[in-house]
N, C-alpha and C positions, 0 to 999 in steps of 0.2 A: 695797682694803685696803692698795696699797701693795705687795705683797707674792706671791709665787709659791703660789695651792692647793696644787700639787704637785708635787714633786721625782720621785718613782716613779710612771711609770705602765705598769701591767701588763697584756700584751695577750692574753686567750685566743683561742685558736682555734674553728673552728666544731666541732661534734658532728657528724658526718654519719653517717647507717647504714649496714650494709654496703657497699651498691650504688654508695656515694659522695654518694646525698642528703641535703640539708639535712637537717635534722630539723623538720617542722613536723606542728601538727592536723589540718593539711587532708588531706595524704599518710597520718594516722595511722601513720607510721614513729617517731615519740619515747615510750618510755615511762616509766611512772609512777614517780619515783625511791621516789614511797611507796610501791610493791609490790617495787620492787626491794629496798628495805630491809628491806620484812617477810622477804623472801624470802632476803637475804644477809648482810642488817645493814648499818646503819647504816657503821662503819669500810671493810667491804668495799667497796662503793661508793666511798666516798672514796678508799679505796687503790690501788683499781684501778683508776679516772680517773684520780688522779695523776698514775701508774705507766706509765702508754698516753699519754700527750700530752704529745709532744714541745715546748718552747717555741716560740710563735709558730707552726706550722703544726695544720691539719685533724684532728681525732680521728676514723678508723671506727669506731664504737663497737660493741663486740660483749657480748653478754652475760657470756661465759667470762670477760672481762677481770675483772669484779667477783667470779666464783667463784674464780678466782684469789685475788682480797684475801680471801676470807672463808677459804680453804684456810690462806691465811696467818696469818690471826689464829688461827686451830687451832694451827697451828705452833708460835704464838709462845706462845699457853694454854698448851699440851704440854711447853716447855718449860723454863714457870718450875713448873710441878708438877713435874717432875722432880727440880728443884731442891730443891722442898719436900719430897718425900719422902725425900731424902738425911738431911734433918734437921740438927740443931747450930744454932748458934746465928747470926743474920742479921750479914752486913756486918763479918766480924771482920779483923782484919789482916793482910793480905798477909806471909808472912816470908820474906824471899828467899832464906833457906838450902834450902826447902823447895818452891822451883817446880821444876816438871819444864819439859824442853824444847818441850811442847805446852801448858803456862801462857804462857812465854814469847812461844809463837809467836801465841798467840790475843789476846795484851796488845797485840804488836805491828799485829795487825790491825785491832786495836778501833781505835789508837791513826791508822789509816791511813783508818779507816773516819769519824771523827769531825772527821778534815780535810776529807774531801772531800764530805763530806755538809755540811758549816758551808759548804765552797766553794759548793758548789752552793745552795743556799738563799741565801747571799748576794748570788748571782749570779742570782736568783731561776729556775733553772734546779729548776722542783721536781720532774720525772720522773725527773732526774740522780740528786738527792737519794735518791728513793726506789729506782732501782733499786741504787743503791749500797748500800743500807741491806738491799736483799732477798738481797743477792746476800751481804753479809757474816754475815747471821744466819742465813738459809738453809743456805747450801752451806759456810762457812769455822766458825760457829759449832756447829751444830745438826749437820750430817750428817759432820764432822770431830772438832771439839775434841769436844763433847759423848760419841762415840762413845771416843775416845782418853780420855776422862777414867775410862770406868766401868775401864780399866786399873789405874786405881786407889782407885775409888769400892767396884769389886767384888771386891778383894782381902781374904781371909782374915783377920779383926781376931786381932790377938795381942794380949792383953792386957798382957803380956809385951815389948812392939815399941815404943816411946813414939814413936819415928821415924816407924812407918809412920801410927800414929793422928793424927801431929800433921801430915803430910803430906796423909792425908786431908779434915783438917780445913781446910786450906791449901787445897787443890782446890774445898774448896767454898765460899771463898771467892774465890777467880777468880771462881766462877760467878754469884755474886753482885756482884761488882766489875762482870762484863760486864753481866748482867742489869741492874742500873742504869741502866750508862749509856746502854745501847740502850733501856730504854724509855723514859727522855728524848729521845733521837732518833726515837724514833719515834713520839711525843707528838701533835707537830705533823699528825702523817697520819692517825694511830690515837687519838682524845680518849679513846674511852670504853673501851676496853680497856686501855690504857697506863694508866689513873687507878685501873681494877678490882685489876690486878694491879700495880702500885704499892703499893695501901696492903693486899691479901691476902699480899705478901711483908715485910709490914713494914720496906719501904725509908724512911729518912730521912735518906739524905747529902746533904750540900751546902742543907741546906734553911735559909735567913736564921734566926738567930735571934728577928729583929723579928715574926716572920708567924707566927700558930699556925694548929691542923692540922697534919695529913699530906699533904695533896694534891700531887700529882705537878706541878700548875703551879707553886709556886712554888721549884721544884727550879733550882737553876741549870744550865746549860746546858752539856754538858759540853766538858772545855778541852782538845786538843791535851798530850800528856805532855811536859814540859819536860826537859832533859837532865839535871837532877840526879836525877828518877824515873828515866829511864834508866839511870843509873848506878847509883841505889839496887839498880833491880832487876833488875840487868844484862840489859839488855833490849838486846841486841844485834844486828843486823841478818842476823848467821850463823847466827841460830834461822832464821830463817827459809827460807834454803836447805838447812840442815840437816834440818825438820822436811815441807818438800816435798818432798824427796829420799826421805823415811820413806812422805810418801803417798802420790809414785808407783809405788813399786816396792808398796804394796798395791792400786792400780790395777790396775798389770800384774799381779798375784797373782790378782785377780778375772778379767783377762781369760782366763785361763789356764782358770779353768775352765770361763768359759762355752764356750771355745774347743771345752773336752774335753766340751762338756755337762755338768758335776755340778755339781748344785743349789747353790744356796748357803748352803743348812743342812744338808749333809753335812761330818764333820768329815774334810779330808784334810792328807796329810802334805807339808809345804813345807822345803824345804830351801835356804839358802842363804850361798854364798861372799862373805864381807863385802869390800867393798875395805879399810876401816877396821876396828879393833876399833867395838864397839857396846856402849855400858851397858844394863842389864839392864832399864831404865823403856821402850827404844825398844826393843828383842828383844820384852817383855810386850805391848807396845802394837801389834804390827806382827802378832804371832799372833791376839790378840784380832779386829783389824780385817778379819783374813783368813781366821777361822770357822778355823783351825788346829788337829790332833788334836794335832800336835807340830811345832814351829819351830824347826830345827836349824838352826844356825848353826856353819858347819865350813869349813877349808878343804882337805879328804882326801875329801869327796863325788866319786866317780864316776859319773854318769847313764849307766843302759843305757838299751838300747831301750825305748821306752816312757816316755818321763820326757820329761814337756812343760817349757822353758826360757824364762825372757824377761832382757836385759840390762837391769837397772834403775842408779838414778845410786847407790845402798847398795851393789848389785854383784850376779852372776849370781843370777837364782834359779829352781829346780826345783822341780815338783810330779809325785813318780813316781805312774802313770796305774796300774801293774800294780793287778789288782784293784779297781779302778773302774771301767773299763770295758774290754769287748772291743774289745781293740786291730785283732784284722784287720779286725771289721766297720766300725767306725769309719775304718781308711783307705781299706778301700770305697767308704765313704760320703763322704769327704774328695776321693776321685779323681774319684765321680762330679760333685760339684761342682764341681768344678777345669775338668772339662770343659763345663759349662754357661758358669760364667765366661767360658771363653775364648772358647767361641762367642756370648757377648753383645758384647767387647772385638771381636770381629773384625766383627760387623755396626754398632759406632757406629761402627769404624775407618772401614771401607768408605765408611760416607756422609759421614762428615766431609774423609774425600779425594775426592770426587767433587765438581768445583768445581761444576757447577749446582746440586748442593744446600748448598753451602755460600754460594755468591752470593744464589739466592733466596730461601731461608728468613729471617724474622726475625730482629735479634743476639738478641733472647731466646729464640728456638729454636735458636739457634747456639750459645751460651753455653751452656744448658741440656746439650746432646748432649757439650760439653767436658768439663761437671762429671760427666758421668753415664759416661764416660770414667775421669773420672779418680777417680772410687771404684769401679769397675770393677775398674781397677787393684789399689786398693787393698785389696778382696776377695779378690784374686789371691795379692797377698802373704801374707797373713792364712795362707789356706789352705796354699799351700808352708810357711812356715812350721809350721803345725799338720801337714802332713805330715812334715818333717822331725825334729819332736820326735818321731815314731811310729819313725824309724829308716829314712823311704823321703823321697827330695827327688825 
């Protein structure tokens, strides 16, 4: 014809099973994608193929990998009901008097999330795509902003308050802004769930005039925020270190008490020395995420004995232990471990300096004993630490 068939051509890799074999009938190692479907569904499968196959090499295929996709489509159900159950009205207007610092910072990621997911697809790199896409609505949407948002979702309606109601309603419109455009992105991976809750959330932005229906295919494709939405919505790149700064020092807030053992539906008392002042949307938001009976915010706090501390980038912060738990048995139990530590740190020492076993052993047995070394270590600290907030180093 003159003429080139093909400009793209896209190469996958083989499936192989665990043990690294092909996948063939003879072996009986390939199974039936139609019972994995019955069994995970249809998106799950494709998600979690995806998801696991790296461009151009070998796929082991495991089964978990699809229960994975199908966890995920839960996830992503889960979380446009939540949505819905907020209630008000779909897809209303962004008003930028009325974003909080964790609108901001979730627009901004959406906004990082839909460049490098378009990269990746472009570059036909689809497992990039998808883990990008798992990682921003999983861990940055869902188990952050979503949590940070009921800060304001589940505040006290004053009738009385026009601010706080019209803020609310602003929140949940974020949520709907991202819910869009993530299921547009995630269209491509997920057909039939993407399409289900698409037209259950009564989404229909960007959709051509020319083309009737609802459906989610003929949705344009979302675009990269141009700098005068930045500006509109002053979408600044200091939310973002502003609003991580917020969620690691509730990181360390958590580790504090798994450290002390208390649950983490026990309500306890946190107290902390700001480096900065802090507005009262990040103080709400910081106690809520850290199950807090009261969130002081002081700089006249003195910790006695007994008050576990971590330095976060917000600034010091305390959680007194008095009466949560007994503090001597606990550093009993802190010393006893201290000393197992050190006598695990002193027998990898041992063999790692002894050159016949560091000559003979495999570098992946070699390597291995390094790593197993060096969170050894870092056990070690953990613990002095945890002693030291008891009043004993």
């Amino acid at each position: 014809m003159g003429d080139l068939p093909f400009r793209n051509v896209y190469y996958t890799g083989i499936i192989r099973d665990k043990q690294g074999r092909k996948m063939s009938k003879s072996l009986g190692n390939s199974p039936d994608p139609l019972d994995l479907i019955n069994k995970f569904g249809a998106d799950a499968l494709r998600f979690g193929i995806m998801r696991s196959a790296p461009q151009g090499q070998d796929l082991l295929f495991d089964e978990q990998s699809v229960e994975l996709g199908r966890n995920f489509c839960n996830k992503l159900w889960n979380a446009c009901r939540f949505r819905q159950m907020q209630g008000g009205e779909t897809e209303n207007e962004l008003r930028p008097e009325f974003l909080t610092s964790d609108d901001k910072w979730i627009l901004l990621k959406l906004d990082a999330a839909i460049r490098e997911v378009t990269d990746a697809l472009n570059g036909y790199k689809f497992n990039e795509a998808a883990n990008a896409l798992y990682r921003f609505f999983w861990n940055e949407y869902c188990d952050w902003y979503v949590e940070a948002s009921k800060a304001v979702l589940q505040a006290p309606i004053d009738p009385n308050n026009a601010r706080a109601a019209a803020r609310r309603e602003n929140t949940v419109g974020v949520m709907d802004f991202v819910l869009s455009h993530t299921l547009r992105l995630f269209h491509p991976f997920l057909p039939f769930i993407t399409e289900e809750l698409w037209q259950g959330m009564g989404f229909n932005a960007d959709l051509p005039e020319n083309q009737g229906g609802t459906t989610i295919m003929f949705a344009n494709w979302p675009k990269p925020f141009d700098q005068d939405m930045k500006e509109f919505y002053a979408l600044d790149d200091c939310y973002l270190e502003r609003v991580d700064s917020k969620y690691e020092l509730v990181r360390q807030g958590r580790n504090l008490r798994a450290e002390a053992r208390i649950a983490a539906n026990v309500k306890v008392r946190f107290v902390l020395k700001p480096l900065n002042d802090l507005p009262p949307h990040d103080i709400a938001v910081m106690k809520l995420l850290l199950n807090a009976e009261t969130f002081e915010v002081t700089h006249e706090f003195e910790p006695g004995k007994g008050t576990a501390r971590a330095l976060t980038p917000v600034g010091e912060l305390f959680l007194p232990l008095e009466g949560l738990i007994d503090v001597a048995a606990e550093r009993t139990r802190l010393q006893k471990e201290l000393e197992k530590i050190r006598a695990e740190i002193e027998k990898v020492s041992q063999k790692l300096s002894n050159p016949s076993f560091a000559q003979k052993v495999p570098a992946k047995v070699l390597e291995e004993h390094h790593q197993r070394l060096t969170d050894w270590n870092a056990k070690h600290a953990q613990v002095l630490a945890a002693l030291e907030s008891l009043g004993e180093g």
